[in-house]
C-alpha positions as CSV (number, residue, x, y, z in Angstrom):
1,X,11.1,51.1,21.2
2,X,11.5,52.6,18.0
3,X,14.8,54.0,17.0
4,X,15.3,57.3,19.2
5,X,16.4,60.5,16.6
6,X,19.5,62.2,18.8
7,X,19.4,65.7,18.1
8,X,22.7,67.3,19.0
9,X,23.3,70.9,19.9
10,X,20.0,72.5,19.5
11,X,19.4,76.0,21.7
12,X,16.2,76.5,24.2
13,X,14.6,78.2,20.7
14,X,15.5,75.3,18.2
15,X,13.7,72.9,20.9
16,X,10.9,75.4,21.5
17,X,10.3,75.6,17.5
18,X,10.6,71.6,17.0
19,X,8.2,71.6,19.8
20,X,5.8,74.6,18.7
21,X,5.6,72.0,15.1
22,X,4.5,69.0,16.4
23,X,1.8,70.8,18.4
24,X,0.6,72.8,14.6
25,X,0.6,69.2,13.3
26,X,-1.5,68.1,16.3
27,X,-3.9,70.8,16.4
28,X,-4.5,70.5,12.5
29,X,-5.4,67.0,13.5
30,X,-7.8,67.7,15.8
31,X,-9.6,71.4,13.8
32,X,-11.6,71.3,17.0
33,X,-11.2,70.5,20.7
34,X,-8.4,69.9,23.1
35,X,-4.4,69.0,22.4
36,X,-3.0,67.4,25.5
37,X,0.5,66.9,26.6
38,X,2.7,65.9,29.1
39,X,5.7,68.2,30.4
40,X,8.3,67.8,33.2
41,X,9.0,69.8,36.5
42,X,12.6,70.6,36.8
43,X,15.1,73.9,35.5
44,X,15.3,72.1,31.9
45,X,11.9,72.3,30.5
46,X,11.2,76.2,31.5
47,X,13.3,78.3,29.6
48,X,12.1,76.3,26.5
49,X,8.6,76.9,27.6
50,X,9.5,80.5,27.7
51,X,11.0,80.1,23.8
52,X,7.8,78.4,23.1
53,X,5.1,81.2,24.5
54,X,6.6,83.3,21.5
55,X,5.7,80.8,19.2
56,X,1.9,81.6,16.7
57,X,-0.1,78.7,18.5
58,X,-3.6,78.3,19.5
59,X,-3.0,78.1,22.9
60,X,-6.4,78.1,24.2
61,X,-6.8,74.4,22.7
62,X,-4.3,73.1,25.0
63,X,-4.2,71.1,28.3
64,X,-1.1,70.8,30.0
65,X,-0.5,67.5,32.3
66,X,2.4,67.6,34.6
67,X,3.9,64.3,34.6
68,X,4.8,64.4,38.2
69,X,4.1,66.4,41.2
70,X,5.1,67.0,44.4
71,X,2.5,66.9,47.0
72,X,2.4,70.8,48.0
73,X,0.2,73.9,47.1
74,X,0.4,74.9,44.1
75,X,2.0,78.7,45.2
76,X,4.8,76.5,46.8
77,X,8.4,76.7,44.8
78,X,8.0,73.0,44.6
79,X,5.1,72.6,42.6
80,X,5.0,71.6,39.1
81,X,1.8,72.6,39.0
82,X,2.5,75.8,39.7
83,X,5.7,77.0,37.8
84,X,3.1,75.5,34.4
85,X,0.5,77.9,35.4
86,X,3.0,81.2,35.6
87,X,4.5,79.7,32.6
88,X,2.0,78.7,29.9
89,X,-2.0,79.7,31.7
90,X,-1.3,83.3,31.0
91,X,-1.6,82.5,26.8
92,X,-5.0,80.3,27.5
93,X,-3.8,76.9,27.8
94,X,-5.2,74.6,30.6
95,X,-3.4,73.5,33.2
96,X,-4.6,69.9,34.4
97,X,-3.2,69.0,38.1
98,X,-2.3,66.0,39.1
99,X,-5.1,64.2,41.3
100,X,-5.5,60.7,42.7
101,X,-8.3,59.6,40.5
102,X,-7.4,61.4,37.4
103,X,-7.5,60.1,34.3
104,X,-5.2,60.7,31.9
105,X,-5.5,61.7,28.4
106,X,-3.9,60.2,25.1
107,X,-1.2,62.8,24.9
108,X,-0.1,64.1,21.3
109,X,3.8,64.9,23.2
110,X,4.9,63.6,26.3
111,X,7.9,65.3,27.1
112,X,10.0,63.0,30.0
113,X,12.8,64.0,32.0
114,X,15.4,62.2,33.7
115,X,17.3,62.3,36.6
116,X,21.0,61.3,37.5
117,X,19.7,58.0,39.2
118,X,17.3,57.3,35.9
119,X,13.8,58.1,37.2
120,X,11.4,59.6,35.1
121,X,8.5,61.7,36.3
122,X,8.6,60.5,40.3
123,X,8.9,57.4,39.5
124,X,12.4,56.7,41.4
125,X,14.4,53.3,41.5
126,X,12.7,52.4,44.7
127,X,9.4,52.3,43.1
128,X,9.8,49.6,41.0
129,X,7.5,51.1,38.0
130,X,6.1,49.0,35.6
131,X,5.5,48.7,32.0
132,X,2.3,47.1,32.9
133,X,0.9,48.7,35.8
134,X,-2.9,48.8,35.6
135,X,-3.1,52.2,37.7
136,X,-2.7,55.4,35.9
137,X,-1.2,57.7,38.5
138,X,0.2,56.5,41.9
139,X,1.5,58.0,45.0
140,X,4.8,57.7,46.1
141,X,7.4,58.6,48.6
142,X,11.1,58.7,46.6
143,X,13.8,56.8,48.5
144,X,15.9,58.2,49.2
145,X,14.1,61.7,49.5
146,X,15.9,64.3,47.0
147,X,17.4,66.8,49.3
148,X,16.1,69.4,47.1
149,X,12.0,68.4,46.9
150,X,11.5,66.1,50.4
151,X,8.3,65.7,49.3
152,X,5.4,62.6,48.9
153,X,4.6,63.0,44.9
154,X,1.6,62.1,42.8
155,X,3.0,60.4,39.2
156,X,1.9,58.8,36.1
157,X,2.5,55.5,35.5
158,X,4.5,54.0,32.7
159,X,1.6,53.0,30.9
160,X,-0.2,56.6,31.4
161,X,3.3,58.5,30.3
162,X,3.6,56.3,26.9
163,X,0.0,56.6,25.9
164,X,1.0,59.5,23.4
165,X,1.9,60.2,19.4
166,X,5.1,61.8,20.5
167,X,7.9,61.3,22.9
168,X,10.6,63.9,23.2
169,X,13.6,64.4,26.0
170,X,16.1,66.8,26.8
171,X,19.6,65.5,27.7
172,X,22.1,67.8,29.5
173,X,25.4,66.8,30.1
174,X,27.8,63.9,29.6
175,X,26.6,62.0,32.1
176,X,22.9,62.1,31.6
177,X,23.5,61.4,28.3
178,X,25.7,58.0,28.9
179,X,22.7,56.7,31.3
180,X,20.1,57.5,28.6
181,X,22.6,55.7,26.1
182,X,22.7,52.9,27.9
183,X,19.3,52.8,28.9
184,X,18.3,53.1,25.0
185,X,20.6,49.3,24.5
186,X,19.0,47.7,27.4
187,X,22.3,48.1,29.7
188,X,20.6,48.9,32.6
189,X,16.6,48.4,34.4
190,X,16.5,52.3,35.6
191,X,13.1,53.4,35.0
192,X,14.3,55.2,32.0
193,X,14.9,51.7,30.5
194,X,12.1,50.3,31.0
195,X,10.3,53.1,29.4
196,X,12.5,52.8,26.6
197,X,11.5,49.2,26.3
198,X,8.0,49.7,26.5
199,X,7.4,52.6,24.5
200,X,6.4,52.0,20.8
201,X,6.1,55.5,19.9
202,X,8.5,57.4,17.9
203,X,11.3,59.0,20.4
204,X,13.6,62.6,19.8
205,X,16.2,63.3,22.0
206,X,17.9,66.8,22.7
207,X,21.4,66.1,24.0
């Protein structure tokens, strides 16, 4: 991919204002219809979200994918689905769940988290994603199961994750950080590489 921007020591507001301007740019873009984007599930992406609900934005314009989801109601802890709603339905923006024959949008920011084994969205080692894969969204059963979320999950794919104008990431801690690092030079084939390698789309990372 293009050369990732590292961004180092910037607070839940910093992010939330870098975010809040690359969704003004989008929506001067587009004067009229939907912004979509892709967020993460997770304790990062929340109190950022929070930061970014202060923020002067027209949020009645925007649809908010979840990249991944585990398969529960939406009123359970678990769901993705869900914590987006409480988080970002109560200013007017959309909230899009995950289906089995969705079809996802061109995002203008696709925000991807990563885990300590290097999956991104549910797409875990086990799955074997693909750069290529002609599906969109898939379901999958996590191997092992995360103690945390036992639970079958509905993803996008690669391919539906990368179709964007923006990608973004948020990298706590030392050791995230090294996996991302060596993900970024092609030192490993965790699923965060192979996004890397496939994206073609300019990349910031929070770290």
């Amino acid at each position: 991919m293009n050369t990732i921007r590292m961004i180092e020591g910037a607070s839940d507001a910093d992010i939330a204002l870098w975010l809040a301007e690359r969704l003004g740019a989008a929506f001067a873009a587009t004067p009229s219809g939907t912004v979509a984007i892709c967020l993460p599930g997770g304790g990062t992406p929340f109190p950022i979200l929070a930061e970014l609900a202060k923020c002067d934005l027209p949020f009645t314009r925007l649809a908010v994918w979840p990249g991944d989801d585990r398969i529960v109601p939406e009123d359970h802890p678990a769901s993705n689905t869900g914590r987006l709603r409480a988080a970002l339905e109560p200013l007017g923006a959309m909230i899009v769940p995950l289906t089995e024959n969705a079809r996802s949008p061109h995002f203008a920011l696709t925000w991807l988290g990563m885990g300590g084994d290097g999956h991104i969205a549910s797409l875990f080692p086990n799955t074997d994603p693909r750069a290529d894969d002609p599906q969109l969204i898939r379901r999958l059963t996590p191997d092992p199961l995360p103690p945390e979320a036992p639970f079958e999950r509905l993803s996008l794919t690669i391919p539906a994750l990368l179709a964007c104008d923006d990608l973004v990431f948020v990298m706590r801690g030392a050791e995230k950080r090294a996996l991302f690092e060596a993900a970024r030079l092609g030192h490993n084939d965790l699923p965060i590489a192979r996004a890397l390698a496939a994206a073609r789309v300019p990349g910031t990372c929070f770290c």
